[in-house]
C-alpha positions as CSV (number, residue, x, y, z in Angstrom):
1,X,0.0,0.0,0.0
2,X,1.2,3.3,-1.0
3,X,0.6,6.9,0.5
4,X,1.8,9.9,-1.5
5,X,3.1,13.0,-0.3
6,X,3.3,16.4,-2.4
7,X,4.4,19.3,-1.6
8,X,1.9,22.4,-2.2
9,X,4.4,24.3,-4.3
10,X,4.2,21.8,-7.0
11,X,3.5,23.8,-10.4
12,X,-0.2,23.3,-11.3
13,X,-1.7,24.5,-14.9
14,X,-3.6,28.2,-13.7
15,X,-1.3,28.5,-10.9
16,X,0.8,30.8,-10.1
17,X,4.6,29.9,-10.8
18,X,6.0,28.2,-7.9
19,X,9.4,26.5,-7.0
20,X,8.4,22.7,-7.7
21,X,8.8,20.2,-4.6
22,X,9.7,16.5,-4.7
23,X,6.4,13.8,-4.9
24,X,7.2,11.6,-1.8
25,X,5.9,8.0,-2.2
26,X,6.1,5.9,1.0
27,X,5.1,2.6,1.5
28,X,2.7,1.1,4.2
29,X,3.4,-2.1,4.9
30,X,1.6,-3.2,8.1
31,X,-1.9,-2.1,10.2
32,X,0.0,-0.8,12.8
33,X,2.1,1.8,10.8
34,X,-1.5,2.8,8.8
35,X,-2.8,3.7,12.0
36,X,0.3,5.7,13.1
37,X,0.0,7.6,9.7
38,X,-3.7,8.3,9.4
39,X,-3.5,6.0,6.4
40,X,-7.2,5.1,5.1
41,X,-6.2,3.1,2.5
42,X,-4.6,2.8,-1.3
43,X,-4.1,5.2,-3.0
44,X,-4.1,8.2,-0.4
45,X,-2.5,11.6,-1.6
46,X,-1.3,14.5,0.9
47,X,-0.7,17.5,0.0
48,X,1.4,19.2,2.6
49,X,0.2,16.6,5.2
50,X,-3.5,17.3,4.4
51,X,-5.7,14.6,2.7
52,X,-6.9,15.8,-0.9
53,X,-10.2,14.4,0.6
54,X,-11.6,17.4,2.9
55,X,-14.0,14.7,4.2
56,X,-11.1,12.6,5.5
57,X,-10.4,14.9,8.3
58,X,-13.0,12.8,10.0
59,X,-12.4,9.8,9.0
60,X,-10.7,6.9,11.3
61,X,-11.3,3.8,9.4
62,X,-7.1,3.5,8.6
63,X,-5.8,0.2,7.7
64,X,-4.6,-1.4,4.6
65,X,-7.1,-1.8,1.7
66,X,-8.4,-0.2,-1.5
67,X,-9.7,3.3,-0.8
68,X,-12.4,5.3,-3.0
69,X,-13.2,8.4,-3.6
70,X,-16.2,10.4,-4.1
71,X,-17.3,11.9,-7.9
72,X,-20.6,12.9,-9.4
73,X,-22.2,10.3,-7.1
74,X,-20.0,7.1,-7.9
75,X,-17.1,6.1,-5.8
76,X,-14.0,5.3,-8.2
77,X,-10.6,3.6,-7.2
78,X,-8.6,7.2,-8.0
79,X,-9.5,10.3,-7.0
80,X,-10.2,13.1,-10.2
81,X,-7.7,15.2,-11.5
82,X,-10.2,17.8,-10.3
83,X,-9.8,16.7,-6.8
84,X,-6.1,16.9,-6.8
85,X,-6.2,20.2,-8.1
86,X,-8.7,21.5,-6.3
87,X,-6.7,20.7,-3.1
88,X,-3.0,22.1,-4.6
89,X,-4.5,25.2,-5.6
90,X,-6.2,25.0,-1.6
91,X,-3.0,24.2,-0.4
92,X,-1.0,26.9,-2.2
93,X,-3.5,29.9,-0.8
94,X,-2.7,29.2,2.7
């Protein structure tokens, strides 16, 4: 199970011009360490520490196992390039 980490200066199309920071993948390999990371499942994709998922703030269902995410009323196995984006862009404001 993977968890990725991106940092909020990452350069997004309609962004403003930002210094690019490394994608950190790490790998979750027990229930133990999901728990310790707030991990809720594969994929899961932080931006600056924050789920891209606003909902997952209340979330505490971690463990190892497919996740999904919301869009137009279906779950799906990825989360949408809109959700990414929407949470870089979030990310960068602050």
């Amino acid at each position: 199970m993977f968890e990725m980490e991106i940092g909020a200066r990452t350069t997004l199309p309609g962004a403003p011009r930002r210094t690019i920071e490394p994608v950190q993948i790490i790998e979750v390999n027990d229930q133990e360490e999901a728990v310790r990371r707030g991990f809720l499942g594969s994929p899961t994709i932080r931006i600056d520490d924050y789920d891209i998922e606003p909902e997952a703030a209340s979330r505490s269902d971690f463990g190892l196992g497919c996740r999904t995410y919301p869009a137009q009323e279906t779950l799906y196995g990825v989360p949408s390039r809109e959700m990414i984006c929407r949470a870089v862009r979030a990310r960068i404001a602050k």
